[in-house]
Structure formats: structure tokens, C-alpha cells
C-alpha positions in Angstrom: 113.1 -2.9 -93.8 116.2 -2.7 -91.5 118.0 0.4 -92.1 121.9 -0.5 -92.7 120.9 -4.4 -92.6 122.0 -6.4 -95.6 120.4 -9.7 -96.7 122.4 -12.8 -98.0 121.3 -13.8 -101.5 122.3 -17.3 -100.4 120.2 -17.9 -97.7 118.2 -15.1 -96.5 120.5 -14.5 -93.7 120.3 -10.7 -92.6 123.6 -9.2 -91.1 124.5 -5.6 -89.7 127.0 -4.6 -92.2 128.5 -5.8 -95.6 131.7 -6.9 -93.5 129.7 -9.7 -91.8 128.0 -10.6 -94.5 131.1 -11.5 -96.1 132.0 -13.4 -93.3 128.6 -14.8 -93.3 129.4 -16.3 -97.1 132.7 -17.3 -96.5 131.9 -19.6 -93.2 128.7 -20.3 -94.2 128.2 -20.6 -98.3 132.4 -21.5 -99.0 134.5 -24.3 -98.6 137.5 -22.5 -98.9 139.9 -23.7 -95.9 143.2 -21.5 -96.3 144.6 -22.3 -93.1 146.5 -25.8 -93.1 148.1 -27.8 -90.1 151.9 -28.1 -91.0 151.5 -31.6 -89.1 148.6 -33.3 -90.8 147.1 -32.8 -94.1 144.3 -30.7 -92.6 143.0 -27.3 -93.1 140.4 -24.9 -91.9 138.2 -21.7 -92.5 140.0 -19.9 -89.9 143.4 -19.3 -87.5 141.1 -20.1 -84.6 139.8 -23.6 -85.9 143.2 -24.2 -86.9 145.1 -23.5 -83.6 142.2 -26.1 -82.0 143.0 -28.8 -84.2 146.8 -28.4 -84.0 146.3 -28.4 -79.9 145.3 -31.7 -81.1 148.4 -33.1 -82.3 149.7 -32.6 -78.6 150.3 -36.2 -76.5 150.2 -34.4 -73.5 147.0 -34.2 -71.6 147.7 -30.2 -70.7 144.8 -29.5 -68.9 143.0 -32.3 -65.7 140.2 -31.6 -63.2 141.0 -30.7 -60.1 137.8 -32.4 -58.4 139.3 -35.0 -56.3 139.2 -38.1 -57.2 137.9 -37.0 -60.8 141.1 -38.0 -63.5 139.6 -36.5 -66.2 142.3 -34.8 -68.7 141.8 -33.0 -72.0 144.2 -31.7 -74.3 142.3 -28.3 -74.4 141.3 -25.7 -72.0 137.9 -25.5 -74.0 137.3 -29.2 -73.4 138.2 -29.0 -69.5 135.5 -26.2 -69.5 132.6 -28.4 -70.8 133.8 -31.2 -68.5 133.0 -29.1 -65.8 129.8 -27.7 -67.1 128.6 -31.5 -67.2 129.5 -32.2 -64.0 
């Protein structure tokens, strides 16, 4: 037994304090999206997921490789990071 471990009754999950197990049930068991876009009739689990998606809603291509010759753009920073993990 894990000393100050708690189990989820859901799923089994263990996590290091009741805090995070809340967390756990709440992203994991619940579909309880609080957050919505004020320019789109979607919502989210989360302020994080949220300010993605409304990055979204930009027509701007904000971010572009800087490999010559490349021309790839992406609305997010997060997107332009994988881009260059691919290539």
C-alpha cells in the first residue's frame, strides 16, 4: 500500500493526493465543460483548452517556419513546435 496514495473508485487510477484525484475525476470521469468560447458555441474542461481553441478563431497565420524555403504557417506556437519536431 502507498502511504498518502489515493485510488480512484472509477478506474483504479492511483494519484499522490485527494487534490489530483479530483482533478483526475473531473478530466477523466466528467463531462462537465464550464469554460465556453464567446465566439463559437464551444466549451471545454479547462482555461487552457479553451485559450487553444479560441487561438483558433484567429485568420492570421501568427506563427511560420523560418527554414528557408519551408512556408509552413500555423495559427499556434504549439503547432509550429511539432512542425519542427517532424522535420
Amino acid at each position: 500500500v502507498l502511504v498518502n496514495h489515493v485510488t480512484c473508485a472509477l478506474c483504479d487510477t492511483v494519484c499522490t493526493s485527494v487534490s489530483s484525484l479530483k482533478a483526475h475525476i473531473r478530466f477523466r470521469h466528467c463531462n462537465e465543460r464550464p469554460f465556453h468560447c464567446h465566439l463559437c458555441d464551444g466549451s471545454f474542461k479547462n482555461t487552457y483548452d479553451l485559450h487553444k481553441h479560441v487561438e483558433t478563431h484567429n485568420d492570421s497565420d501568427a506563427y511560420s517556419c523560418d527554414v528557408e524555403g519551408c512556408g509552413f504557417t500555423s495559427r499556434t506556437l504549439q503547432t509550429l513546435r511539432q512542425h519542427y519536431k517532424r522535420v
